[in-house]
N, C-alpha and C positions, 0 to 999 in steps of 0.2 A: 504494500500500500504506500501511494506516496506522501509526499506533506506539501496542503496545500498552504500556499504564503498569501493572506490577503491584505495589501500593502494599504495604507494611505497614509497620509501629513502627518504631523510632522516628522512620526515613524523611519520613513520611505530610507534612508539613506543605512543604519542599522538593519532595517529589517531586509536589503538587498544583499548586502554583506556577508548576512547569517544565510539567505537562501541560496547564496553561491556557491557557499562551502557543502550544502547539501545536494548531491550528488539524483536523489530521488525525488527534488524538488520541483511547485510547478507555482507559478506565480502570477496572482492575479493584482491589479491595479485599480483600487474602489477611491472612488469620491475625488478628494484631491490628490490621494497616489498616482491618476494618471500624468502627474505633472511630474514625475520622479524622473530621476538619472541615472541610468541602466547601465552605465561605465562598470560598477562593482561584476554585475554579470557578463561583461561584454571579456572581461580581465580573466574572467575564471573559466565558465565554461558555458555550452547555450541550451538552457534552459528554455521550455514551454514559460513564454510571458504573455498574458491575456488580458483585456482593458474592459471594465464593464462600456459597451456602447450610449448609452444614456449619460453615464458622464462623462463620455469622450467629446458627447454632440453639446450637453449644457458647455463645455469648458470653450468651445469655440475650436479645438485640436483637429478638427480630423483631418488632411491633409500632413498636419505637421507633426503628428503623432508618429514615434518614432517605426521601421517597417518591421522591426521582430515583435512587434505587439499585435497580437492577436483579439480584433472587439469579438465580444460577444454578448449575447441578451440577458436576462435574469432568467430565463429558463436553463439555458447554459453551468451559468456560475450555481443556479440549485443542484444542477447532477454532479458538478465539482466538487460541491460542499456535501454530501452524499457519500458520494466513492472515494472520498481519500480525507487525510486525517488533517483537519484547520488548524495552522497556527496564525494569530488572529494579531496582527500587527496595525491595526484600525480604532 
């Protein structure tokens, strides 16, 4: 089972560092995490990173939202938070 990382503010930068080092990690981006700096993952290794789409569209990002970020819906991030075990950095 893996561990899911659900990032947001002011979190984001801690809790990208700890998901680096975890090798089984999958990392989603809620609220204002989608404004986070993926540098920590980009240094380590590539990790599954996923962006709720509702705050991708409120933040005004979509276009400049970085391209290893994967949006998706709230139906989505439910079977995320389901199948694999939350650590809850939000």
């Amino acid at each position: 089972m893996s561990n899911l990382y659900l990032i947001d503010q002011p979190f984001a930068s801690n809790a990208l560092a700890i998901a680096a080092d975890d090798s089984d990690a999958l990392v989603v981006l809620i609220q204002d995490g989608v404004y986070a700096d993926l540098t920590p993952l980009a240094k380590k290794n590539r990790l599954p990173v996923y962006g709720v789409e509702k705050d991708i569209e409120r933040r005004g990002l979509g276009k400049r939202l970085a391209k290893t970020v994967q949006p998706i819906g709230f139906d989505k991030l439910v079977d995320l938070i389901i199948d694999h075990k939350v650590i809850n950095f939000a």
